[in-house]
C-alpha positions as CSV (number, residue, x, y, z in Angstrom):
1,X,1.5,14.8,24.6
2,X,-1.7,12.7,24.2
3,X,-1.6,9.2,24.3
4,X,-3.3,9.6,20.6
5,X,-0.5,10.6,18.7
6,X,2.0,8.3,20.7
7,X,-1.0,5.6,19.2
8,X,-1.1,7.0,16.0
9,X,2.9,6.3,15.7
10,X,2.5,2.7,16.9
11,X,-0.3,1.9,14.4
12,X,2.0,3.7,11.4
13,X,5.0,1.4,12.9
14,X,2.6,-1.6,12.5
15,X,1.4,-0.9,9.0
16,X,5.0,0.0,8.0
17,X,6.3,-3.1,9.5
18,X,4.2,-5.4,7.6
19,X,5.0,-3.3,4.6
20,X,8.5,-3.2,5.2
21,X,8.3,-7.1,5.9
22,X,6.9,-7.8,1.9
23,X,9.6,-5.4,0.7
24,X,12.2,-7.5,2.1
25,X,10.5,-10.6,0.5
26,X,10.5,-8.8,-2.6
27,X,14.0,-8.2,-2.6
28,X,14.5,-11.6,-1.9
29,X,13.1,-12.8,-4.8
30,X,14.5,-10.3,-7.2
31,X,17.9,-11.0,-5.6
32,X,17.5,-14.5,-6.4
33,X,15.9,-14.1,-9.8
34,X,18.8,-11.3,-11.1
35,X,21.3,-11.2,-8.4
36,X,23.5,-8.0,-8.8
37,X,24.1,-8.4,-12.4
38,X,23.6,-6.4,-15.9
39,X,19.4,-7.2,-15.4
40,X,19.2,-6.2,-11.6
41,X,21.2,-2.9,-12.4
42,X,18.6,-1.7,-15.2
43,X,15.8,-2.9,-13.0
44,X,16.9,-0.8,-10.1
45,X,17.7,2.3,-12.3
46,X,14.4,2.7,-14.0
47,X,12.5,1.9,-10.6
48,X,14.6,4.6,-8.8
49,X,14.1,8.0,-11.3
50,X,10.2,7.8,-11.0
51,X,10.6,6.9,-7.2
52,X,12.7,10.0,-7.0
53,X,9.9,12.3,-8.7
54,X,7.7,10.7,-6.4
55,X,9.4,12.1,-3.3
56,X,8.7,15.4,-5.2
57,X,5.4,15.4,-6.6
58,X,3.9,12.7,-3.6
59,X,4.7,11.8,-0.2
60,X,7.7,14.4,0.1
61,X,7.6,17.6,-0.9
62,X,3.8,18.0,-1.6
63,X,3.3,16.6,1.7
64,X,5.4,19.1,3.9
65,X,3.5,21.8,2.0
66,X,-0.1,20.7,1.5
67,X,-0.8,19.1,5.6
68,X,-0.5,22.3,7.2
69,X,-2.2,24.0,5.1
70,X,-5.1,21.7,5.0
71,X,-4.6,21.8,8.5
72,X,-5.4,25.1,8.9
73,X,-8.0,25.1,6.6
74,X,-9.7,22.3,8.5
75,X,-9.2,24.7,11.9
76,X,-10.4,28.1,10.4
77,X,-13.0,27.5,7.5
78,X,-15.9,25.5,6.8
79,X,-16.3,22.1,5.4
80,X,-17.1,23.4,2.1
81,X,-13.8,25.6,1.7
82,X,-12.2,22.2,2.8
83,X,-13.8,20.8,0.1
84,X,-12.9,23.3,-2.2
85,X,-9.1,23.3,-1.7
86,X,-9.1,19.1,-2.2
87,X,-10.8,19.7,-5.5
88,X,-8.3,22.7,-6.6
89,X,-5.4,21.1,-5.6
90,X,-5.8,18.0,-7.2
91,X,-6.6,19.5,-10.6
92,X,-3.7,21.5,-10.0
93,X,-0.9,18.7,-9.4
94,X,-2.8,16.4,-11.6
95,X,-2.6,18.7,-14.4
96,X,0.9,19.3,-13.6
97,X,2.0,15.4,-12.8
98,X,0.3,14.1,-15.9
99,X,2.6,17.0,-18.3
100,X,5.6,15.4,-16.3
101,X,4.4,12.0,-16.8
102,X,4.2,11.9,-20.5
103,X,7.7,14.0,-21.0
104,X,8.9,11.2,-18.9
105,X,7.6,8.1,-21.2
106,X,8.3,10.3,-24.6
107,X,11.8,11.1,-23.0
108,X,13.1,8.2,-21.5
109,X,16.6,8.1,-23.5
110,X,17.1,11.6,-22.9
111,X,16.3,10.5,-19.3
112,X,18.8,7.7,-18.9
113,X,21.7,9.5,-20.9
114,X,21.3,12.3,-18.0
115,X,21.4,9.9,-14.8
116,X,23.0,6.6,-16.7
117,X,25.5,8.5,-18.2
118,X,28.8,6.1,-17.9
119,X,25.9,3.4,-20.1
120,X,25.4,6.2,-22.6
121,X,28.8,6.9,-23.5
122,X,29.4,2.7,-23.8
123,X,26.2,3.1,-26.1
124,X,27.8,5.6,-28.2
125,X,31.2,3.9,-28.1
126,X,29.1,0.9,-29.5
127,X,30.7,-1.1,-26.3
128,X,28.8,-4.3,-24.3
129,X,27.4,-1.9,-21.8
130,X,25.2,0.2,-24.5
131,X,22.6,-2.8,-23.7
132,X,21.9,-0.7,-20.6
133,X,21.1,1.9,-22.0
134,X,18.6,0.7,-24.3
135,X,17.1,-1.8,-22.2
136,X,17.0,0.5,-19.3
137,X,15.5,3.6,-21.9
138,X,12.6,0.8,-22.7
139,X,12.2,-0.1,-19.0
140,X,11.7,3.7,-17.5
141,X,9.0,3.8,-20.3
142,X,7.1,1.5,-18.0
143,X,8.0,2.4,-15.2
144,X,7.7,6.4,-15.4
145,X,4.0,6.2,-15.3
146,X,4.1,4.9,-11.6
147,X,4.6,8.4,-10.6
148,X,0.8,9.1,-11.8
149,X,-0.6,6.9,-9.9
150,X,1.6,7.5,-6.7
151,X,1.1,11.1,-6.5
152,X,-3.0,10.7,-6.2
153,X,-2.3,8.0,-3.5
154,X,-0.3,10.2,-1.8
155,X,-2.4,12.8,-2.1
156,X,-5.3,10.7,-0.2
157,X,-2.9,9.7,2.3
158,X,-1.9,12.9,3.0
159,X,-5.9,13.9,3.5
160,X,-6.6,10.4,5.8
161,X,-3.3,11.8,7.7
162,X,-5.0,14.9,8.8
163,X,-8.2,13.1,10.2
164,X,-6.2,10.9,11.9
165,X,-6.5,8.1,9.7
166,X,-2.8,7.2,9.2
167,X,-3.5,3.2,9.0
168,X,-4.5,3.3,5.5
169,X,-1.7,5.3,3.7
170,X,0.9,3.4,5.9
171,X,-0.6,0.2,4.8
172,X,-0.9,1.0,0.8
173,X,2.9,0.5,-0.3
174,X,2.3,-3.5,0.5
175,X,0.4,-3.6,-2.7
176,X,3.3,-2.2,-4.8
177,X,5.3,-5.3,-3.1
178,X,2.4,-8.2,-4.0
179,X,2.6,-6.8,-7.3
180,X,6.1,-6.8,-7.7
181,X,6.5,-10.5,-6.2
182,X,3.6,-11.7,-8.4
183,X,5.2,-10.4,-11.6
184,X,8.7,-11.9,-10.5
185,X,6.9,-14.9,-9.7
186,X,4.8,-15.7,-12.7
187,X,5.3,-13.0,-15.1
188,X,8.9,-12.1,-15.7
189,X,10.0,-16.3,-16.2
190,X,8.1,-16.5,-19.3
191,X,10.2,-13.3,-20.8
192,X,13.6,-13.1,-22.4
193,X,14.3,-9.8,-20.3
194,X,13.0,-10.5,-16.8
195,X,13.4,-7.2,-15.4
196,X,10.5,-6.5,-18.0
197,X,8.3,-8.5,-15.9
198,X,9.4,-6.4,-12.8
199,X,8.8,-3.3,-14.8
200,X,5.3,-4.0,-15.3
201,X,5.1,-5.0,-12.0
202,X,6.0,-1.5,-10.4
203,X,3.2,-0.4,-12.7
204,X,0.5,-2.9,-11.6
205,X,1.5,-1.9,-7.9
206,X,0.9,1.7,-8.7
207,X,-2.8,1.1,-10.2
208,X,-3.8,-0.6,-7.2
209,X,-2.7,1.5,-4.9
210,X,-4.7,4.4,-6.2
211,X,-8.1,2.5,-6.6
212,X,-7.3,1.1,-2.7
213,X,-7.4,5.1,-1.7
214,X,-11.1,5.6,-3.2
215,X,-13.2,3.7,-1.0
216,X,-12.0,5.5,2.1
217,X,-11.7,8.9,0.6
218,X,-15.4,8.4,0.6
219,X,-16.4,7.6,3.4
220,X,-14.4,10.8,4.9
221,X,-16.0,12.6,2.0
222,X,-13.5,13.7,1.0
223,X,-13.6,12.2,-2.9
224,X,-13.9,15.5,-5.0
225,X,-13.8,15.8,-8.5
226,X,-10.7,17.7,-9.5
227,X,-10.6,21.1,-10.5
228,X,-7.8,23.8,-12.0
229,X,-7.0,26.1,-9.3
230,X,-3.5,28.0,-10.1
231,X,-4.6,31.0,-8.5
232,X,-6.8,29.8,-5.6
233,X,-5.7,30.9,-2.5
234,X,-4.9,27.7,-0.4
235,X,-2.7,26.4,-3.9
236,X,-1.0,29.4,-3.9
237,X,0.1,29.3,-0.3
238,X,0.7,25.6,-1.0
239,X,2.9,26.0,-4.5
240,X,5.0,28.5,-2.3
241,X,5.5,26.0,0.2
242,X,5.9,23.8,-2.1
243,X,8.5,25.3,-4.5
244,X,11.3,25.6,-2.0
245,X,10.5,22.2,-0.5
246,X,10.7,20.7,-3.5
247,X,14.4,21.0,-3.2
248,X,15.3,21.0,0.5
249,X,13.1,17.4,1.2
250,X,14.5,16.1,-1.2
251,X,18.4,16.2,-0.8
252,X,19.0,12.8,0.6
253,X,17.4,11.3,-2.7
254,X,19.2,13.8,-4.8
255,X,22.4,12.8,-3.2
256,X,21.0,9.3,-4.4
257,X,21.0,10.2,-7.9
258,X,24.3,11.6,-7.8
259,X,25.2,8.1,-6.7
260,X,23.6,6.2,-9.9
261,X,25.0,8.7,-11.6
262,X,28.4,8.3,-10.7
263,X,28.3,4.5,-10.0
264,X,27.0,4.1,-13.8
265,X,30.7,4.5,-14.3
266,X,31.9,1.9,-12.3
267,X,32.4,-1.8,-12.3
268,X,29.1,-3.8,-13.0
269,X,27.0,-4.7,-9.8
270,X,27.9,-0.9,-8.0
271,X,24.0,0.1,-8.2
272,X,22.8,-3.3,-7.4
273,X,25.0,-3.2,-3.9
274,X,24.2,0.4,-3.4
275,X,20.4,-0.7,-3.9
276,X,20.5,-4.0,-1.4
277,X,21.7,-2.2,1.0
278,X,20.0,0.7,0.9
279,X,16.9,-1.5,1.0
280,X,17.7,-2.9,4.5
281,X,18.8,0.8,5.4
282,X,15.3,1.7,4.5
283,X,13.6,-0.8,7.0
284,X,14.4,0.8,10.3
285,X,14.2,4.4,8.5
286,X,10.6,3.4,7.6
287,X,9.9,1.5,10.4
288,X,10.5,4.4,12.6
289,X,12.0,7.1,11.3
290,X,9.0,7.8,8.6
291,X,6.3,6.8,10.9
292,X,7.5,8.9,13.6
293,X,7.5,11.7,10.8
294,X,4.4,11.1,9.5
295,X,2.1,11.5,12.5
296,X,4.3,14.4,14.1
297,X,3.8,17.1,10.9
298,X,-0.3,17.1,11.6
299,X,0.5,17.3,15.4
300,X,3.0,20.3,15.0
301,X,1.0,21.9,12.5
302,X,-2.2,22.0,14.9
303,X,-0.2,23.5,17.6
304,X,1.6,26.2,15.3
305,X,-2.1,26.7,14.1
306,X,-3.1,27.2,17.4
307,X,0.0,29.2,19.0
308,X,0.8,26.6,21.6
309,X,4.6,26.8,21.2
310,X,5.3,24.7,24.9
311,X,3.2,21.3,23.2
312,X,5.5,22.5,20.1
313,X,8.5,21.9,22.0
314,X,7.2,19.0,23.7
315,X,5.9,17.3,20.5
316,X,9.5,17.9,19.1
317,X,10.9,16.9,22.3
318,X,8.6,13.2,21.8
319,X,10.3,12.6,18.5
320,X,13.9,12.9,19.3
321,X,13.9,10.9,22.2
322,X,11.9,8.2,20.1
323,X,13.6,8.7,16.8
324,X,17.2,8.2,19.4
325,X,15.5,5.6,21.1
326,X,14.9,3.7,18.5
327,X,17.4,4.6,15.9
328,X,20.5,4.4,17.7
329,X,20.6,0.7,18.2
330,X,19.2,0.3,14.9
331,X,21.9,1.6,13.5
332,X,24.5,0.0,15.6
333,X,22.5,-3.2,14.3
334,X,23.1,-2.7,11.1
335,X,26.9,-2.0,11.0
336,X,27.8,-5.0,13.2
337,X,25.3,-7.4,11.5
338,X,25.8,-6.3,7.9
339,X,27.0,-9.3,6.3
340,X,24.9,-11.9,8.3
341,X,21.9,-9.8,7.4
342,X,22.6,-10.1,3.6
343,X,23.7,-13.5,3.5
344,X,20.1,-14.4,5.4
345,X,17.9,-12.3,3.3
346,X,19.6,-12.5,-0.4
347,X,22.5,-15.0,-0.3
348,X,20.7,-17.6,-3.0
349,X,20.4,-18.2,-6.7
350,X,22.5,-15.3,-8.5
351,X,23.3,-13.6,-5.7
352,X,26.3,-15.0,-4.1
353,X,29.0,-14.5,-1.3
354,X,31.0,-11.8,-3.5
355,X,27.9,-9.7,-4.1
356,X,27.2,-10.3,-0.3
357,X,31.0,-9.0,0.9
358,X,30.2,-5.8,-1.6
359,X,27.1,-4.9,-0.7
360,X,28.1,-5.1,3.2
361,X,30.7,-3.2,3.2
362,X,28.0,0.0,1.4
363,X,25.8,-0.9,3.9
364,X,28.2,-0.5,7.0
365,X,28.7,3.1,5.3
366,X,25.0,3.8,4.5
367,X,24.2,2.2,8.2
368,X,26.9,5.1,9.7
369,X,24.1,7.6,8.2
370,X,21.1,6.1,9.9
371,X,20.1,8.3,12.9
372,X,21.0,11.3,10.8
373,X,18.6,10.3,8.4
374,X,16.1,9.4,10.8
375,X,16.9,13.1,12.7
376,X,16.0,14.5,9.6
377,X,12.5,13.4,9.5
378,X,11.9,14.6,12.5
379,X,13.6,18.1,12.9
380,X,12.2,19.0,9.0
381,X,8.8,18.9,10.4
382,X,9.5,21.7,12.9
383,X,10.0,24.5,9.9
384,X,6.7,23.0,7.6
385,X,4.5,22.8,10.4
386,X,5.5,26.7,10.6
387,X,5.2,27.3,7.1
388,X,8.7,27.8,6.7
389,X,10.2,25.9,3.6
390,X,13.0,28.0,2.6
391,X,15.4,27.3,5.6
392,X,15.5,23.6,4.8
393,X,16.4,24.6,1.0
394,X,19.5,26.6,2.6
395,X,20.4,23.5,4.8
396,X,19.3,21.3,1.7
397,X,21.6,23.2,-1.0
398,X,24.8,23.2,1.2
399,X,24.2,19.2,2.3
400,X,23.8,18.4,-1.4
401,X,27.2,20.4,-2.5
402,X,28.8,18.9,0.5
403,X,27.8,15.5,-1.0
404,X,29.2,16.3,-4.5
405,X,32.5,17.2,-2.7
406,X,32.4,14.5,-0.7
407,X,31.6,12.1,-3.4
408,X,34.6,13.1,-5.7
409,X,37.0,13.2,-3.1
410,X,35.9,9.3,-1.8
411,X,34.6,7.9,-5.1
412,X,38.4,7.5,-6.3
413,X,39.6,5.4,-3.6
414,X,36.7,3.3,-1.9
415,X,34.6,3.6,-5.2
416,X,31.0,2.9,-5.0
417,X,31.4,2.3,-0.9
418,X,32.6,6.1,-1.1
419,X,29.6,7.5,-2.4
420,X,27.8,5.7,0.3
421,X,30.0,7.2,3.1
422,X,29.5,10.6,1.4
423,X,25.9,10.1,1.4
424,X,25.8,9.8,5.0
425,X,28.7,12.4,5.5
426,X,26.1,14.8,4.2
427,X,23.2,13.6,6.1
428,X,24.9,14.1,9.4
429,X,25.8,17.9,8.1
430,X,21.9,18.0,7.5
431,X,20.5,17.0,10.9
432,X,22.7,19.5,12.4
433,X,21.9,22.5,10.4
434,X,18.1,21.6,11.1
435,X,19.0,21.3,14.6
436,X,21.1,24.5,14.9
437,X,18.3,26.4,12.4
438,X,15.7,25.7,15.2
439,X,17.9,26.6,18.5
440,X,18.9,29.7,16.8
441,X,15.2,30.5,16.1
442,X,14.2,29.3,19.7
443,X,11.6,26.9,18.2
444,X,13.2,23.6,19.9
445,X,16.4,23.2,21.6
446,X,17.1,19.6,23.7
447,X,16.4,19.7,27.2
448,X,18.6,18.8,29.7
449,X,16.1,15.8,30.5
450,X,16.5,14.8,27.4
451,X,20.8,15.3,27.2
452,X,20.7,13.0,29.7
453,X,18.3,10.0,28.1
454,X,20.6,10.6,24.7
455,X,23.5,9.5,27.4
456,X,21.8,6.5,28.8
457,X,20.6,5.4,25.2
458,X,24.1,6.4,24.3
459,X,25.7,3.7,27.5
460,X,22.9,1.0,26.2
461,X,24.3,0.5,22.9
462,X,27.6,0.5,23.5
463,X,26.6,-2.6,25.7
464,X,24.9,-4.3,22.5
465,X,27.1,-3.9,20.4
466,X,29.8,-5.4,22.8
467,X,28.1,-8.5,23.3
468,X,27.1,-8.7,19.5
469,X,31.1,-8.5,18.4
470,X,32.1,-11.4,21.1
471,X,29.1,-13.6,19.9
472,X,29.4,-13.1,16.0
473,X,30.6,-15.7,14.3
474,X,33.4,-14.8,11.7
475,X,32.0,-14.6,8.1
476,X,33.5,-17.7,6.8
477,X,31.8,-19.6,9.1
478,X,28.1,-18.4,8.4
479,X,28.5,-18.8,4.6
480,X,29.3,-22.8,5.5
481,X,26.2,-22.6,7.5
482,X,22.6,-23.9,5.5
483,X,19.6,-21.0,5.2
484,X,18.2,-22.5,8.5
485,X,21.3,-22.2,10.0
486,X,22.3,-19.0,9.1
487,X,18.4,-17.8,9.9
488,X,18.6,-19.2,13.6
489,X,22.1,-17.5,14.3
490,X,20.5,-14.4,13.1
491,X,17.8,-14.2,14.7
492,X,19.7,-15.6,18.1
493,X,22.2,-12.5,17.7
494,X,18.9,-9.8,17.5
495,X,17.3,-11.5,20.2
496,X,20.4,-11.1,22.3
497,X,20.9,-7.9,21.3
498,X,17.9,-6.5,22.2
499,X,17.3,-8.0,25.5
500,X,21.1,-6.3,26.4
501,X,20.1,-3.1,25.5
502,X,16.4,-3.7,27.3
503,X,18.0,-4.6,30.7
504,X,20.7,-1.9,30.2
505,X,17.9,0.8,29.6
506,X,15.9,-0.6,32.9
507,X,19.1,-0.3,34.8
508,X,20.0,3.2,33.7
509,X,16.3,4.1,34.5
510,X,14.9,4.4,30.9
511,X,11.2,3.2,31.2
512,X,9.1,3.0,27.5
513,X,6.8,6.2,28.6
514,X,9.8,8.2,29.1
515,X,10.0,8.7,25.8
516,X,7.1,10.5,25.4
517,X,6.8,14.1,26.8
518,X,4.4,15.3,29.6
519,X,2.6,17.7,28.3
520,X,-1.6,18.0,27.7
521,X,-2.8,16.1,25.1
């Protein structure tokens, strides 16, 4: 593996990170402006629908289809076929995302019957929680265009990606945070409704992240004016890729639909808990998990293009051990430190100790799923850097059934924690079909090398975690503790942590590099 792509990864970690950091921030102040009330539920519900059809049409499925196809387009034909294919496919999806977008705004109530159902039936009951329903049917009417915007940005990034430009995508979502903190800040106390304010918000952040794409789309030349291209040959290959996909990358936010869905008919604050913690279950996934994911599909790609399946293996071989490597204590992180970690970040103005105990005990279940998640990023690659979309669909269709089963048969005892153990439950089923799919296949199948740096990871968590449960406080005693108090403990605890599992991985013989594999760059 060249030392480019291991660089490309850091600089996507970095740009993450300091997106990742605002995010928090902005769940900070949104925490302490609605807590994990009536407002914050709606909020989080119209956000999450157009964020869902933005893993579709954007970054998710469009992605895994349209990089190696660009990729081989950028090996095998000139620069003006390159050129061509940019302008027909974004005619293409822009025809198509712009159709979507406006049955989205003209549909909204139809929209939030669907996926707010338990709301809808109060609304037709005339009960107190029909308020959701409309305000939330007024909300996604704001909030639906985002998915406009998002898709051309993603569309850029996805372009920069191939050239080795991964800095600028990476960096992009901190935008759509500024803007949300600025409208909670200064917009949304002057309303009546301040999850208005947030709504407009999402849409200011998806504006500027578009026009921030422009200036460095041209100087790759790569800024085209669109073009309908249905039948041109790269969009073809690309919509076929793309259909399939559309599905099978998908499943994990499918599964978090189903959630909303169900946890509509549960007691107030169940989406706002499902939400928080998601949110910190999202830091380490983006932190590593997507960045590791998003310089590996160009890399795979080139050497499917060019029919070198050892740096295939290897490449594959790079993101397990670093997807393990960092993901494993992550995880274990997040399931000792859950409550701490919620009282530091959101335990102020509405959102209080209750809403903390709730929302740690989804995250401890969400924080179970972690690796898998972050397994999934990585193993997906290996069938759309081959072209092959349809195996993931299989793996996707039987995860997603799983989770429905899964979600009925926990949702009536542990309620809204259920659904998050199911969503995990699932996930885990998922990594290992991808897995198994590409052993069977002989694409990638863990070395023994790399058996036995799973075991040392494996021996250096199980030490962290150790020393985190004998120094942990109990609960009681950090919600006496100040902000500062609680911060320093924190912070103290991670620190700890880390340097455990550092000195356990030097003494087991884990050194950084050995997470990278060996072959040519």
């Amino acid at each position: 593996m060249s030392r480019k792509l291991v660089r490309s990864g850091l600089i996507v970690s970095a740009m993450t990170l300091i997106s990742r950091v605002l995010g928090l921030v902005r769940d900070v102040v949104v925490a302490n402006l609605m807590g994990a009330g009536v407002s914050a539920d709606v909020f989080f519900f119209a956000n999450k629908i157009p964020n869902f059809l933005r893993r579709l049409f954007a970054e998710g499925a469009f992605a895994q289809a349209f990089v190696p196809v660009l990729t081989e387009y950028q090996e095998t034909k000139n620069k003006d076929e390159v050129r061509e294919l940019l302008a027909k496919v974004a005619g293409t999806l822009g025809f198509l995302v712009t159709i979507v977008t406006v049955i989205g705004v003209v549909a909204s109530p139809a929209l939030t019957a669907l996926f707010g159902a338990g709301w809808f039936v109060a609304w037709l009951h005339g009960e107190a929680d029909g308020a959701k329903f409309e305000l939330a049917s007024l909300m996604l009417k704001i909030t639906f265009p985002y998915l406009w915007f998002i898709t051309f940005t993603a569309l850029a990034g996805a372009i920069l990606n191939t050239r080795g430009r991964f800095a600028v995508s990476a960096f992009t979502p901190v935008f759509l945070n500024v803007a949300i903190i600025a409208a909670a800040i200064y917009l949304s106390p002057q309303l009546d409704h301040p999850e208005i304010g947030l709504a407009w918000g999402v849409f200011a952040g998806g504006v500027i992240q578009f026009l921030f794409q422009i200036p460095f789309l041209w100087r790759e030349r790569a800024l085209v004016r669109p073009q309908w291209g249905w039948h041109h040959e790269g969009v073809v290959k690309i919509r076929k890729l793309m259909l399939p996909a559309l599905f099978g990358v998908s499943v994990s936010q499918i599964n978090l639909l189903l959630d909303t869905f169900i946890a509509s008919f549960l007691v107030t604050g169940s989406i706002s808990w499902l939400y928080y913690s998601d949110r910190l279950l999202e830091f380490p996934l983006g932190l590593f998990g997507i960045a590791i994911a998003t310089v590996i599909l160009p890399a795979l790609s080139k050497r499917f293009v060019t029919a070198d399946k050892q740096d295939f293996n290897d490449t594959m071989d790079w993101g397990i051990r670093a997807v393990i490597l960092l993901g494993l204590p992550a995880m274990a992180g997040l399931i000792v430190l859950a409550q701490p970690m919620l009282m530091v970040l959101f335990m102020r103005g509405e959102f209080g100790v209750s809403d903390v105990a709730h929302a740690g005990a989804s995250l401890v279940a969400y924080g179970s799923g972690l690796l898998s998640f972050m397994l999934i990023k990585v193993l997906a690659p290996g069938y759309y850097a081959r072209q092959d979309t349809k195996t993931p669909v299989k793996y996707g269709i039987i995860a997603m059934v799983s989770n429905m089963v899964f979600n009925i048969i926990l949702a009536i005892p542990f309620g809204y924690v259920g659904l998050a153990i199911a969503t995990s439950m699932s996930a885990a089923l998922n990594a290992g079909m991808l897995y198994h799919g590409l052993h069977q296949r002989e694409v990638y199948r863990l070395s023994g090398k790399t058996l036995v740096f799973i075991a040392k990871v494996l021996l250096a968590a199980f030490a962290m975690v150790s020393l985190l449960i004998y120094l942990t406080p109990d609960v009681h005693q950090w919600a006496q503790w100040h902000f500062a108090e609680r911060a320093i403990h924190l912070l103290s605890l991670i620190g700890a942590g880390a340097a455990m599992y550092a000195v356990v991985l030097l003494i087991t013989g884990i050194r950084p590099w050995q997470a990278k594999p060996v072959s040519k760059g």
